[in-house]
N, CA, C and O atoms as a Tripos MOL2 file, in Angstrom:
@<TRIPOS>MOLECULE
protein
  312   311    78     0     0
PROTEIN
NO_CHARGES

@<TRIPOS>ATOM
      1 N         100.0090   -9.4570   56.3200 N.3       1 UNK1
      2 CA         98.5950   -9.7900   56.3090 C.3       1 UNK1
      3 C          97.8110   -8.6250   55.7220 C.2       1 UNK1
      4 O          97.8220   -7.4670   56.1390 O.2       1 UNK1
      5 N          97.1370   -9.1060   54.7040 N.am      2 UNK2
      6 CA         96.3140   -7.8890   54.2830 C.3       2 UNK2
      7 C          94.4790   -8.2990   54.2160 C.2       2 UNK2
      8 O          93.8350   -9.1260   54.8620 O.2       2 UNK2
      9 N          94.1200   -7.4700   53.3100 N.am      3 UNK3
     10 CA         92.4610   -7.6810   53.7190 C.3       3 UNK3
     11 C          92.1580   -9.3370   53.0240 C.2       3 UNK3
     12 O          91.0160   -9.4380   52.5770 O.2       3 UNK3
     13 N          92.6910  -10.1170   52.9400 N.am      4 UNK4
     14 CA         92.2740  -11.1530   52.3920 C.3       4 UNK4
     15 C          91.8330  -12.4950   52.9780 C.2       4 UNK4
     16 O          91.2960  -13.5140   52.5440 O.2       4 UNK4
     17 N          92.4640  -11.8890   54.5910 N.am      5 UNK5
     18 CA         91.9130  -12.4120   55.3570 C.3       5 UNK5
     19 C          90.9040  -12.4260   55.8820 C.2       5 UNK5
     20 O          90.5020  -11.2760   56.0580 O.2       5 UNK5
     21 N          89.7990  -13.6700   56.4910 N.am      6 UNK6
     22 CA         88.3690  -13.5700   56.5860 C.3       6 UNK6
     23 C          88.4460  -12.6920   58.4360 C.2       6 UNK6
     24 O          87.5610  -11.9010   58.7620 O.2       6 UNK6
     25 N          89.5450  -13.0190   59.3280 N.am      7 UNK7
     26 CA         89.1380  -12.2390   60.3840 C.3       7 UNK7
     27 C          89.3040  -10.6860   60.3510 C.2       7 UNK7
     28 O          88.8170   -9.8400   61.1010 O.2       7 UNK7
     29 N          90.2440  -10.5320   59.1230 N.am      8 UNK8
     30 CA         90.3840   -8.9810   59.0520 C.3       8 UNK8
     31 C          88.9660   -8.3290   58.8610 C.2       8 UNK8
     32 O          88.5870   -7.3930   59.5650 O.2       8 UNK8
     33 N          88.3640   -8.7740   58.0640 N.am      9 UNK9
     34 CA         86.6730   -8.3560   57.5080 C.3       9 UNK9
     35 C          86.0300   -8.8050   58.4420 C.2       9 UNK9
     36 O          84.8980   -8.3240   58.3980 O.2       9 UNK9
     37 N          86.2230   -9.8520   59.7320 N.am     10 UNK10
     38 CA         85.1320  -10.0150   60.4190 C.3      10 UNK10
     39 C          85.4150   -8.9290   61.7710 C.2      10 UNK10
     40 O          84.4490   -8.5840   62.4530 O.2      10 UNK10
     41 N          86.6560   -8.4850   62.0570 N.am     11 UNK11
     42 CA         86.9200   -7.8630   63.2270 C.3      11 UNK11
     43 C          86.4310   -6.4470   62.4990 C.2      11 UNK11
     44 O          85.9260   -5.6280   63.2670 O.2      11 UNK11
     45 N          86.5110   -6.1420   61.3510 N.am     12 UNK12
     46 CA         86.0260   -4.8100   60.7400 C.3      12 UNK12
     47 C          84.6450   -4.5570   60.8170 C.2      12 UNK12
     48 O          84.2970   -3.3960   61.0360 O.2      12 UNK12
     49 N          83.6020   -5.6310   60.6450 N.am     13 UNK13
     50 CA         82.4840   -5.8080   60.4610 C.3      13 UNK13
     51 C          82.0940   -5.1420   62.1420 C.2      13 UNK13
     52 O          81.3050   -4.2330   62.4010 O.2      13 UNK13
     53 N          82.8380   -5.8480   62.9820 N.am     14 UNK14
     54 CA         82.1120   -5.8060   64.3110 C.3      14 UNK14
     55 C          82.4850   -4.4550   64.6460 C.2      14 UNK14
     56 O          81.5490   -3.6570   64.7040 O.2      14 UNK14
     57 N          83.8090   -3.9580   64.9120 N.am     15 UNK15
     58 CA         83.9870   -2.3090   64.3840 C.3      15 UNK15
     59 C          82.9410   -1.5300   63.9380 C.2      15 UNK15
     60 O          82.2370   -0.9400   64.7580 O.2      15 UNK15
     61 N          82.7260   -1.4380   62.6660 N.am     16 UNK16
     62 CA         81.4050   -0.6430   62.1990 C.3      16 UNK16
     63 C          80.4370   -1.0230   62.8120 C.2      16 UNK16
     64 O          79.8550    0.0250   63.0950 O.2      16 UNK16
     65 N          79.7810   -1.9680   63.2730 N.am     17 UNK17
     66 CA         78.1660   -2.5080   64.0890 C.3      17 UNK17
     67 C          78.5630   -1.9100   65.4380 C.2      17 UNK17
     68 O          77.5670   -1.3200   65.8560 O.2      17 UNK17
     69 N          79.6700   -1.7870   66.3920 N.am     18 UNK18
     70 CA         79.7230   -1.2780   67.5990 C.3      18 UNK18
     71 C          79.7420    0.6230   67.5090 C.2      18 UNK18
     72 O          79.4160    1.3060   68.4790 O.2      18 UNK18
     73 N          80.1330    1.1530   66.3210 N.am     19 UNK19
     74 CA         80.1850    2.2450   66.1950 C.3      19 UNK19
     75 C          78.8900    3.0400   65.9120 C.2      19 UNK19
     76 O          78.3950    4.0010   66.5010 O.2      19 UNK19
     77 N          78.3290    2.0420   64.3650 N.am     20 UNK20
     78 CA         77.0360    2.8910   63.9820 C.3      20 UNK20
     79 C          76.1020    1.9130   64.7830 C.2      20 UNK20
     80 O          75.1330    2.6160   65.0700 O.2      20 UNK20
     81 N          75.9650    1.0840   65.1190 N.am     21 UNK21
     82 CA         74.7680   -0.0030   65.5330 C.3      21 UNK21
     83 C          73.7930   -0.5380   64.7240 C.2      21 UNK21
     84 O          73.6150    0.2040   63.7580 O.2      21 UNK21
     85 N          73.1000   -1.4890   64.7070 N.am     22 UNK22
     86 CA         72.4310   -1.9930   63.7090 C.3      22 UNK22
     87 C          71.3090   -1.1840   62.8820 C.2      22 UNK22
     88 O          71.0980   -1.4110   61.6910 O.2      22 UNK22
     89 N          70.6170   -0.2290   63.6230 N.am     23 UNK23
     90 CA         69.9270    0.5470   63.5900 C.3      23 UNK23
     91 C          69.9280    1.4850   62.2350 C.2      23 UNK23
     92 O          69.0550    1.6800   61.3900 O.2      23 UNK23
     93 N          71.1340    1.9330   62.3660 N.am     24 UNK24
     94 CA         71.2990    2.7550   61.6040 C.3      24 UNK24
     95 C          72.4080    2.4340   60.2900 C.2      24 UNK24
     96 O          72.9370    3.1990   59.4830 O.2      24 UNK24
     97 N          72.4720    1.2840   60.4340 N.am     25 UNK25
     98 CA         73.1600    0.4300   58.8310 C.3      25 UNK25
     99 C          71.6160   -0.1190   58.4170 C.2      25 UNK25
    100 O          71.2510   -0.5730   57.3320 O.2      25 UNK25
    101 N          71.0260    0.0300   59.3540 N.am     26 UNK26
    102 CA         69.6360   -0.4870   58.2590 C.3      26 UNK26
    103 C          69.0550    0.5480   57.4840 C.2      26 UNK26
    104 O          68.5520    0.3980   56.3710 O.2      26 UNK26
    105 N          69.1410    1.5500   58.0910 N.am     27 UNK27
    106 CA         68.4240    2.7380   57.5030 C.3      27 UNK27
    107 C          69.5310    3.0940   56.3580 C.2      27 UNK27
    108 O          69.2510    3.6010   55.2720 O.2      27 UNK27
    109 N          70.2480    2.8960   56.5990 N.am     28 UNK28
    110 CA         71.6280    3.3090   55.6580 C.3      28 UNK28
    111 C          71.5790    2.8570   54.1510 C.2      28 UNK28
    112 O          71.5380    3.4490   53.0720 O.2      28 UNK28
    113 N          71.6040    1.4500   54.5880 N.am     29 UNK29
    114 CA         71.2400    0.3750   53.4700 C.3      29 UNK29
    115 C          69.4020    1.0160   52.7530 C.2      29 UNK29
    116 O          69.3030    1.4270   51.5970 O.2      29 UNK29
    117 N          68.3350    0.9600   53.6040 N.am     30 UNK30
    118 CA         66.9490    1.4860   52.6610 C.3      30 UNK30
    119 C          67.6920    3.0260   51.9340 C.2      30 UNK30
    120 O          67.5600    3.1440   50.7160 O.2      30 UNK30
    121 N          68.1040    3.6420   52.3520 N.am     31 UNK31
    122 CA         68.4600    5.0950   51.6380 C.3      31 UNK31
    123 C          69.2160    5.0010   50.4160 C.2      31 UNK31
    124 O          68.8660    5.4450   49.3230 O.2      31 UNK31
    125 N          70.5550    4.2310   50.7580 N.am     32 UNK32
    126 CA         70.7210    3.4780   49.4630 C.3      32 UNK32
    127 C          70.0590    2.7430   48.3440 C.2      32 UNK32
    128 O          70.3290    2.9150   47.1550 O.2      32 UNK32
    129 N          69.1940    1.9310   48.8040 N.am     33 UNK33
    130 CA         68.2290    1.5830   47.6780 C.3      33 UNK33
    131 C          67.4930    2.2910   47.3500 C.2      33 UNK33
    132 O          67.3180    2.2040   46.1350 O.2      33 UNK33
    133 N          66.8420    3.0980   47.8660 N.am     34 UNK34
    134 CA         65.9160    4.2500   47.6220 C.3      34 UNK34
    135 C          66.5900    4.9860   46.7430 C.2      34 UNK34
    136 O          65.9530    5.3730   45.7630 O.2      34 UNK34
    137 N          68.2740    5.4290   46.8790 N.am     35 UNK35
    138 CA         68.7750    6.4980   45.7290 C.3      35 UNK35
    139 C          68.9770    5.4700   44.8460 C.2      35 UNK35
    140 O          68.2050    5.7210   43.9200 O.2      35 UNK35
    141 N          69.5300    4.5220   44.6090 N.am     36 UNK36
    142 CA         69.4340    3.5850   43.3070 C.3      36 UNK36
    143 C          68.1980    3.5200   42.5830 C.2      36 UNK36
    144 O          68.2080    3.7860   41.3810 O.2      36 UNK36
    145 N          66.9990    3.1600   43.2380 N.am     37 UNK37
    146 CA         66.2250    3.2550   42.3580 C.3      37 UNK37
    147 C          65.6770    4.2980   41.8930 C.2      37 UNK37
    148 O          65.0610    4.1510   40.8370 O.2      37 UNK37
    149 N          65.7230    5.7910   42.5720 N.am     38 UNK38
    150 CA         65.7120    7.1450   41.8710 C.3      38 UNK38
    151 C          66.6300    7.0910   40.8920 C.2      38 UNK38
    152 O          66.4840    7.6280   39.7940 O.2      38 UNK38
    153 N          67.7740    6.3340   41.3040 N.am     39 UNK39
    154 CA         68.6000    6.9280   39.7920 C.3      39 UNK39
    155 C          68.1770    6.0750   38.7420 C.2      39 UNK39
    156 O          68.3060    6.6870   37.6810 O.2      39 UNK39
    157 N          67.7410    4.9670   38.5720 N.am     40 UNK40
    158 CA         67.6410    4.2720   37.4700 C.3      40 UNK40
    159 C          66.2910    4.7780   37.0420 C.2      40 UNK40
    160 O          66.0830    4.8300   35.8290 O.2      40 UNK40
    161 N          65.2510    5.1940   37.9530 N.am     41 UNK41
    162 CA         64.3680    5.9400   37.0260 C.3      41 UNK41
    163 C          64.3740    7.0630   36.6340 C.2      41 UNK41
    164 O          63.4490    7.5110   35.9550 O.2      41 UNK41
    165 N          65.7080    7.9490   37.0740 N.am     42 UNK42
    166 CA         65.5970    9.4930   36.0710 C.3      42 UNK42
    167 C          66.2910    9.0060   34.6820 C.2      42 UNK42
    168 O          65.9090    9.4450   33.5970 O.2      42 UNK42
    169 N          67.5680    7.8600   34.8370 N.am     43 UNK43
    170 CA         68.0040    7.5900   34.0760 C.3      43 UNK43
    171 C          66.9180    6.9020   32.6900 C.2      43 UNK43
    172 O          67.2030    7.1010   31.5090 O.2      43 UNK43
    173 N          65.9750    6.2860   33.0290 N.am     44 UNK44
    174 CA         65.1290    5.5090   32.4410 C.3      44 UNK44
    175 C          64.0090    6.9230   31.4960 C.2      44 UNK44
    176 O          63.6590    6.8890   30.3170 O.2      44 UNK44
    177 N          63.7880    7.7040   32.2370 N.am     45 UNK45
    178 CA         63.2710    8.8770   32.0000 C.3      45 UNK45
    179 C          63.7250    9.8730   30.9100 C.2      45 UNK45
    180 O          63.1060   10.5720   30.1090 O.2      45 UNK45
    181 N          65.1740    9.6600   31.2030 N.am     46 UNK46
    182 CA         65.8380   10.3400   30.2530 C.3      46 UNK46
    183 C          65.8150    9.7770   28.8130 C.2      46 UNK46
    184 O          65.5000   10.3550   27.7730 O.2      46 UNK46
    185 N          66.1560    8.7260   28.9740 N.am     47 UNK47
    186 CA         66.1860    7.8560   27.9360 C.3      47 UNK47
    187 C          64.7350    7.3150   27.0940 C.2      47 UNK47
    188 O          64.8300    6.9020   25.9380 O.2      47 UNK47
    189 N          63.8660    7.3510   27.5630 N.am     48 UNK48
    190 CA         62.8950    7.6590   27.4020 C.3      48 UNK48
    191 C          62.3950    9.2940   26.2410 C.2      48 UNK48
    192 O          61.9870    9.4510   25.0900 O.2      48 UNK48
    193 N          62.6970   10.0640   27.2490 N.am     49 UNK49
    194 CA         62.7590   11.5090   26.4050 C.3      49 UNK49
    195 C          63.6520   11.4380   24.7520 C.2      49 UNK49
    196 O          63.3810   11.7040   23.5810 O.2      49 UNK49
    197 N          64.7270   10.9560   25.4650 N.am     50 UNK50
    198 CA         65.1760   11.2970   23.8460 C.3      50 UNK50
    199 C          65.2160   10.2410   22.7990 C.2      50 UNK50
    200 O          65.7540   10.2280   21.6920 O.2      50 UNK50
    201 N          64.5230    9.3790   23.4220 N.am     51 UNK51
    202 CA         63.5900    8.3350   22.3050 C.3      51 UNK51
    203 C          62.3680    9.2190   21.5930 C.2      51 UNK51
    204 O          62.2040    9.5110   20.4090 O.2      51 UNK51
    205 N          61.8480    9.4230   22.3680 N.am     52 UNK52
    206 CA         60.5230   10.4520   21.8740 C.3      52 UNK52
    207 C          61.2060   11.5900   21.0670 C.2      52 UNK52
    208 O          60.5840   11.9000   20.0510 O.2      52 UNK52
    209 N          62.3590   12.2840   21.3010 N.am     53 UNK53
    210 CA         62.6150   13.2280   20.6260 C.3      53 UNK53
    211 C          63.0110   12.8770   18.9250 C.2      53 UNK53
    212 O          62.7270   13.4080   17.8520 O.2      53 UNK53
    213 N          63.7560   11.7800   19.3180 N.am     54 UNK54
    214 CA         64.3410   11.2440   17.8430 C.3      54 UNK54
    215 C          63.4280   10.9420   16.8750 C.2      54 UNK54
    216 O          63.4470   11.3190   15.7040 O.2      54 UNK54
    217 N          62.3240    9.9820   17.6240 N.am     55 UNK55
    218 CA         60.9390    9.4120   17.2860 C.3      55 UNK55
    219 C          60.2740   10.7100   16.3330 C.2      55 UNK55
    220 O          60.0700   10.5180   15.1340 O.2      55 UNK55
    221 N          59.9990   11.8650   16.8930 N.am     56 UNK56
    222 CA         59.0060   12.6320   16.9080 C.3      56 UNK56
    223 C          59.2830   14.0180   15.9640 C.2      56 UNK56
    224 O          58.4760   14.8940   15.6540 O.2      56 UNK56
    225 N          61.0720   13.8610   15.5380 N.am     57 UNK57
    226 CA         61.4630   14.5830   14.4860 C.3      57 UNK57
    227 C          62.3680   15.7860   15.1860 C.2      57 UNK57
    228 O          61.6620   16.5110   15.8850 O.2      57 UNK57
    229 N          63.3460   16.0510   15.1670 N.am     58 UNK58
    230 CA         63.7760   17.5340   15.6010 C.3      58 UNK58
    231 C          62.9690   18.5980   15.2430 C.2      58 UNK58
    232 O          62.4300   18.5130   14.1390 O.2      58 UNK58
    233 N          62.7760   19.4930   15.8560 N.am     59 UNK59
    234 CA         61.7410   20.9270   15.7620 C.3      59 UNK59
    235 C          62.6380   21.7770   15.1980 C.2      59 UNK59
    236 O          63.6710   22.0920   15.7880 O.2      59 UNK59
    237 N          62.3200   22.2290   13.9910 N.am     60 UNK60
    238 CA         63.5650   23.4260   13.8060 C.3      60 UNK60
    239 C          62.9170   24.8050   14.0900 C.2      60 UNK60
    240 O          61.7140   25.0370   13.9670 O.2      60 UNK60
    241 N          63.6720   25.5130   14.4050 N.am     61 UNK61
    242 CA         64.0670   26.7830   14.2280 C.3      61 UNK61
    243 C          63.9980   27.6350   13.5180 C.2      61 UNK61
    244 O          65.0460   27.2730   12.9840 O.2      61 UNK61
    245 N          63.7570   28.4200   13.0100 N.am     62 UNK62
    246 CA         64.2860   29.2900   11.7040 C.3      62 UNK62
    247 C          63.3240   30.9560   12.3330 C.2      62 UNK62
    248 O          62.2020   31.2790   12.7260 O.2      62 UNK62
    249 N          64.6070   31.5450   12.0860 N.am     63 UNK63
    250 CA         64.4140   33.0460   12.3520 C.3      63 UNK63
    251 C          63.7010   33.5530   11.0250 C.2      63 UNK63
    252 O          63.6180   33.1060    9.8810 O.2      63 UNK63
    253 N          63.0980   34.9800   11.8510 N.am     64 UNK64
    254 CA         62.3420   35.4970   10.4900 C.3      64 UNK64
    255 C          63.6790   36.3520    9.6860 C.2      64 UNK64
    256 O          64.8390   36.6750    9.9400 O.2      64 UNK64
    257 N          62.8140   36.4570    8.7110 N.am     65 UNK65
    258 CA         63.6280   37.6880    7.5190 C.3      65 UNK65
    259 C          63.7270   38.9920    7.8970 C.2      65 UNK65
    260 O          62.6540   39.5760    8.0500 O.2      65 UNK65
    261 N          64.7000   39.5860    8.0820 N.am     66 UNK66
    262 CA         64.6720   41.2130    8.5240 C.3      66 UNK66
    263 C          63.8090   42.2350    7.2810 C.2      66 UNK66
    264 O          64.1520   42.1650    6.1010 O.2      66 UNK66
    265 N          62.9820   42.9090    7.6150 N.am     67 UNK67
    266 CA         61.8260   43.8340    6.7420 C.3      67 UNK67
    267 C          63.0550   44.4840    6.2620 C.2      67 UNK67
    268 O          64.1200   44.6180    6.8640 O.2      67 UNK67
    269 N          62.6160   45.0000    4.6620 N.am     68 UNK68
    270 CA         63.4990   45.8210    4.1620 C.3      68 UNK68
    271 C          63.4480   47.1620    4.5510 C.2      68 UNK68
    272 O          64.4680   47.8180    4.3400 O.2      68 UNK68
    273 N          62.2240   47.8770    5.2190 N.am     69 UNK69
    274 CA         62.7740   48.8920    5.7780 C.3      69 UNK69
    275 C          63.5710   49.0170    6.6960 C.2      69 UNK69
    276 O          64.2000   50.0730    6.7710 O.2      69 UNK69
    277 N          63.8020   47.8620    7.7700 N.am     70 UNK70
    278 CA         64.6800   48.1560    8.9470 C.3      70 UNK70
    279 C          66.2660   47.8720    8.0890 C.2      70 UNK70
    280 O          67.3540   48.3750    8.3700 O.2      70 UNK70
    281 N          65.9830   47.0350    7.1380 N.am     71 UNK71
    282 CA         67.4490   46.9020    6.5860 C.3      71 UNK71
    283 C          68.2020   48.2980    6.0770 C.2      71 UNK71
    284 O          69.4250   48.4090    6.1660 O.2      71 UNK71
    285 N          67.3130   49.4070    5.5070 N.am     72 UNK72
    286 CA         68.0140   50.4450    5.3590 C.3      72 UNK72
    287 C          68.2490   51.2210    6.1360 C.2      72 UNK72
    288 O          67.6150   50.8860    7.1370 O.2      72 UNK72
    289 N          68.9140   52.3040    6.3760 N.am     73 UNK73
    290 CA         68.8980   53.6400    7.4420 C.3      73 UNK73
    291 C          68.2530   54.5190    6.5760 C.2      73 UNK73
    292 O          68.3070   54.6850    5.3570 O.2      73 UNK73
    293 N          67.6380   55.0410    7.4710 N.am     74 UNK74
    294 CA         66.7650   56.1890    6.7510 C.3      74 UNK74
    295 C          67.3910   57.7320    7.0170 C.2      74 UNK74
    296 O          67.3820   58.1360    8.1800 O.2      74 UNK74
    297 N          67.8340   58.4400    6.1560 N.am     75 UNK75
    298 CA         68.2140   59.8400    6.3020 C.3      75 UNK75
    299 C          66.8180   60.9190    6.2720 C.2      75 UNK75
    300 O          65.9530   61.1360    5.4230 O.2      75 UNK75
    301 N          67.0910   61.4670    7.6720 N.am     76 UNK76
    302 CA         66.0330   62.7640    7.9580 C.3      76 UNK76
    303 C          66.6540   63.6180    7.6440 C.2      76 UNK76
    304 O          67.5070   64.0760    8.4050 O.2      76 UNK76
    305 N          66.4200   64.1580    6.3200 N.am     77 UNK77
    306 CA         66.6110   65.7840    6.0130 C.3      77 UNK77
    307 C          65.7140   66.5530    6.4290 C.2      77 UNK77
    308 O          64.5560   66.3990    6.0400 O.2      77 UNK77
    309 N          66.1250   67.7490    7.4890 N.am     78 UNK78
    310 CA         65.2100   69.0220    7.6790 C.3      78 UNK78
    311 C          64.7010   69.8140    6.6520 C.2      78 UNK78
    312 O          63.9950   70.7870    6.9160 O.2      78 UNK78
@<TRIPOS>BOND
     1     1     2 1
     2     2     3 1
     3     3     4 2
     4     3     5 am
     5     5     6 1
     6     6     7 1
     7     7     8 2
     8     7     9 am
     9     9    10 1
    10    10    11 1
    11    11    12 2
    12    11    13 am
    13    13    14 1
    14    14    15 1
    15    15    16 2
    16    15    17 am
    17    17    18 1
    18    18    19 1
    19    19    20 2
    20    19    21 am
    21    21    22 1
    22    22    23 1
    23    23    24 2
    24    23    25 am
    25    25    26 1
    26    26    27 1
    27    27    28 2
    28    27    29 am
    29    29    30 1
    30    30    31 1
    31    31    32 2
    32    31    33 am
    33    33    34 1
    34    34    35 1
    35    35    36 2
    36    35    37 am
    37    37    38 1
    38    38    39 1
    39    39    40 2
    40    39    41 am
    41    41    42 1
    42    42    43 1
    43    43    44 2
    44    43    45 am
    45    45    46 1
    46    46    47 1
    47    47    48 2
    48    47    49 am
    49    49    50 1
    50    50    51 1
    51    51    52 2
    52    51    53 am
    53    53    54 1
    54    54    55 1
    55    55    56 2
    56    55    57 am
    57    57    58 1
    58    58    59 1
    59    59    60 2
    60    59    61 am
    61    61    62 1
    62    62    63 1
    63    63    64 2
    64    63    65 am
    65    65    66 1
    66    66    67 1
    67    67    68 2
    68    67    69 am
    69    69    70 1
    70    70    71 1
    71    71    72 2
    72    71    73 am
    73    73    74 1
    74    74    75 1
    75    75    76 2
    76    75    77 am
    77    77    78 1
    78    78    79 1
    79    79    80 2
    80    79    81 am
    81    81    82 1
    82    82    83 1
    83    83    84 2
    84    83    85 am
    85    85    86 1
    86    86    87 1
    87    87    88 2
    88    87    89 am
    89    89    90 1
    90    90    91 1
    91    91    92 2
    92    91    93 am
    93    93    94 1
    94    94    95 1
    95    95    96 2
    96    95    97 am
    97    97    98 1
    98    98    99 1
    99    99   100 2
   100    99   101 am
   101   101   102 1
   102   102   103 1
   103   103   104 2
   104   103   105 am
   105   105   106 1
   106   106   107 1
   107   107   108 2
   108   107   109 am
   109   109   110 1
   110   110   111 1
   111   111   112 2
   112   111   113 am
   113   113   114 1
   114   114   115 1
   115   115   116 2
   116   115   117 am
   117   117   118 1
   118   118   119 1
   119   119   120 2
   120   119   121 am
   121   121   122 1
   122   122   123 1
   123   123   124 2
   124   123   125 am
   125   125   126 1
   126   126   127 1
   127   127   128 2
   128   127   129 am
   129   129   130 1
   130   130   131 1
   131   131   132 2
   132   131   133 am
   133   133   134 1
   134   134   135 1
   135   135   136 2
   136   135   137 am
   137   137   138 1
   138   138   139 1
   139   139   140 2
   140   139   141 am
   141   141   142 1
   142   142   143 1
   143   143   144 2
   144   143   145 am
   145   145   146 1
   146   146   147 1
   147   147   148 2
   148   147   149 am
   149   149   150 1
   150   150   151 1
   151   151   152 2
   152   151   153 am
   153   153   154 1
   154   154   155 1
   155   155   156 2
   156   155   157 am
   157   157   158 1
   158   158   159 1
   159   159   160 2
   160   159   161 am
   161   161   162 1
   162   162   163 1
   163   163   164 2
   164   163   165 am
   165   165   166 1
   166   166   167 1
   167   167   168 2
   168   167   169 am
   169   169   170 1
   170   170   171 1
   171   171   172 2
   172   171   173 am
   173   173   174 1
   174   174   175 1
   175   175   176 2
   176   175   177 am
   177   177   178 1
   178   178   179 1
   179   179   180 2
   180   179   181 am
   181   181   182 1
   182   182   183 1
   183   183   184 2
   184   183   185 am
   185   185   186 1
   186   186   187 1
   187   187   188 2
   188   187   189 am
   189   189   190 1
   190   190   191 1
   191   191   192 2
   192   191   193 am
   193   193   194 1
   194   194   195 1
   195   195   196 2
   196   195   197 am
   197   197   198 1
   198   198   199 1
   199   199   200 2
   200   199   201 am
   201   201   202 1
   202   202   203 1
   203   203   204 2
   204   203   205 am
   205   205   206 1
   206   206   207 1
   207   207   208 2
   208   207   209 am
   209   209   210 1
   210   210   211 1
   211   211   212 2
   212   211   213 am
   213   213   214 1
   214   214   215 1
   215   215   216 2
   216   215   217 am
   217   217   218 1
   218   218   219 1
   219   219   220 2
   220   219   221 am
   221   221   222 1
   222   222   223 1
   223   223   224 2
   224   223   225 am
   225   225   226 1
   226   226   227 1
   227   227   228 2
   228   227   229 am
   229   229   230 1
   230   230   231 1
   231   231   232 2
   232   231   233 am
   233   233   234 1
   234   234   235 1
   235   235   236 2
   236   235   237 am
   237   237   238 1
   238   238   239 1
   239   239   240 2
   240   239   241 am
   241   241   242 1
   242   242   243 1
   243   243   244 2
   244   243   245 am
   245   245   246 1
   246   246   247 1
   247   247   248 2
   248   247   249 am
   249   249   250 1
   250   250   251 1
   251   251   252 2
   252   251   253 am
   253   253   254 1
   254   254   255 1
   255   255   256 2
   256   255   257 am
   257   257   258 1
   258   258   259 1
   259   259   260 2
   260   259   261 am
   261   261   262 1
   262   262   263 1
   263   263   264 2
   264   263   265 am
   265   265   266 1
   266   266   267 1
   267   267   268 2
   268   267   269 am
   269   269   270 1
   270   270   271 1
   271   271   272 2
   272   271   273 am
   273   273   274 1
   274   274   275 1
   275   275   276 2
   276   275   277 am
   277   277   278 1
   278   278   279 1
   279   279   280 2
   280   279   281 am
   281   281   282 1
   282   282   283 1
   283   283   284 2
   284   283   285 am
   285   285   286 1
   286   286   287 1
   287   287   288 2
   288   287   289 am
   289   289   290 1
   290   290   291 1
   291   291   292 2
   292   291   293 am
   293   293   294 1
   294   294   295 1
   295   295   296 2
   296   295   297 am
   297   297   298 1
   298   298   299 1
   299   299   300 2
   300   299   301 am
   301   301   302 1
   302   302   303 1
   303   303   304 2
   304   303   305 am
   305   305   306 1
   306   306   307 1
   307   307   308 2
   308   307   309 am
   309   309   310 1
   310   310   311 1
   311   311   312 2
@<TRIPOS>SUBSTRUCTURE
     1 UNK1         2 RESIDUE 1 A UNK
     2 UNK2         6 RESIDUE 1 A UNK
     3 UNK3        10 RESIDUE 1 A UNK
     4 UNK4        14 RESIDUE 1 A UNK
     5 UNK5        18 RESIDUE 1 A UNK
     6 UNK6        22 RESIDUE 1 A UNK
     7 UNK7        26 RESIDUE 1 A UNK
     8 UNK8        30 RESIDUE 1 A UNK
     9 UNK9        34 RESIDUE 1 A UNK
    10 UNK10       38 RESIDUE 1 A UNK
    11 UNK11       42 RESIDUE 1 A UNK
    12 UNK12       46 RESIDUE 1 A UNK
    13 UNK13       50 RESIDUE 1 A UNK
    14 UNK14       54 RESIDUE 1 A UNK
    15 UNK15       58 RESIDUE 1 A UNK
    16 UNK16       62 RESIDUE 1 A UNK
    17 UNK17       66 RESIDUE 1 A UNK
    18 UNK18       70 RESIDUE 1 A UNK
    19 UNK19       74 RESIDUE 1 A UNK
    20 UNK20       78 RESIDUE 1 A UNK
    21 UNK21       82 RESIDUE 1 A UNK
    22 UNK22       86 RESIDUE 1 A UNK
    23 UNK23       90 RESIDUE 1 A UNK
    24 UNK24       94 RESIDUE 1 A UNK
    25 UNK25       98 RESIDUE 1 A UNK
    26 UNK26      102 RESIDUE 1 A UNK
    27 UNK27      106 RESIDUE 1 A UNK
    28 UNK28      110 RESIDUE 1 A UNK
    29 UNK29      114 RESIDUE 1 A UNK
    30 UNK30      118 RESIDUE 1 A UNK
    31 UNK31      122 RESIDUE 1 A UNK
    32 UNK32      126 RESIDUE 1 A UNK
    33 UNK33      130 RESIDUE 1 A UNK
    34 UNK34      134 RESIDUE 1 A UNK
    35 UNK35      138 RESIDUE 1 A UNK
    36 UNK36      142 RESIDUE 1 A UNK
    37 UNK37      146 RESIDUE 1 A UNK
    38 UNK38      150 RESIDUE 1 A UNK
    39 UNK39      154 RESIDUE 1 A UNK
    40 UNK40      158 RESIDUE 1 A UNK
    41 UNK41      162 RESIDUE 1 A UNK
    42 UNK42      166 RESIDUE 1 A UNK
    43 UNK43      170 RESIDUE 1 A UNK
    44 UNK44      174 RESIDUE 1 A UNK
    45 UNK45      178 RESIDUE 1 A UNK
    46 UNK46      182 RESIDUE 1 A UNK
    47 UNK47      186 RESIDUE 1 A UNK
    48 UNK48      190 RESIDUE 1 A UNK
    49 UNK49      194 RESIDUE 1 A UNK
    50 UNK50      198 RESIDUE 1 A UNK
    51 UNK51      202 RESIDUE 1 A UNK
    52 UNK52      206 RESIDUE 1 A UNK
    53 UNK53      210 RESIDUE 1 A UNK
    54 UNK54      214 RESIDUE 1 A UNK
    55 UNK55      218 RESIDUE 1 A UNK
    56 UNK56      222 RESIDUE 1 A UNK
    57 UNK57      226 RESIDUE 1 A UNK
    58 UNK58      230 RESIDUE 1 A UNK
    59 UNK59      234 RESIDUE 1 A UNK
    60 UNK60      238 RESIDUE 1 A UNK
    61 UNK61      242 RESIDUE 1 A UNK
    62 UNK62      246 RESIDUE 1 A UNK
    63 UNK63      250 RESIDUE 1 A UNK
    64 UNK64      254 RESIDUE 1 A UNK
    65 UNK65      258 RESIDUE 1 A UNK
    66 UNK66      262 RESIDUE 1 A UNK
    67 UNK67      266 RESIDUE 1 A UNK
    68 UNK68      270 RESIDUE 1 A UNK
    69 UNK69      274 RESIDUE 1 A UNK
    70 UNK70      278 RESIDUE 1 A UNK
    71 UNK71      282 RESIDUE 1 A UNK
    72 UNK72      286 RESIDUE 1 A UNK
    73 UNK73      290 RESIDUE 1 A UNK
    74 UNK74      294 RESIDUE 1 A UNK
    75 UNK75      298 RESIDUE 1 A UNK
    76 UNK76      302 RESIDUE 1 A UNK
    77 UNK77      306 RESIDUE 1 A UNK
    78 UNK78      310 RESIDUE 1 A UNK
């Protein structure tokens, strides 16, 4: 006999409700939805962002030119 049976899941069910109590599978269950829907809106957020980024052009970069005096060494003769 394995879990495919409906009393295996119903004697399990009553198991967990005598252990945690109803109380606190309810709260269990809102916390869960609460992190689901945080995640689908950072996810949404994100996705979002790098729409705008693509949208809006990559920003480049570009370093300056090194001055030609720092490019040489300078010799101090006394």
């Amino acid at each position: 006999m394995g879990f495919d049976s409906i009393w295996h899941w119903l004697i399990l069910l009553l198991v967990v409700l005598l252990i945690f109590g109803t109380s606190k599978l309810r709260n269990a269950g809102s916390d869960i939805g609460a992190a689901v829907r945080n995640f689908k809106k950072a996810v949404k957020e994100d996705a979002d962002a790098e729409k705008g980024a693509k949208a809006g052009g990559a920003e480049r970069l570009q370093a300056d030119a090194p001055a030609k005096d720092a490019a040489k060494p300078q010799d101090h003769a006394p």
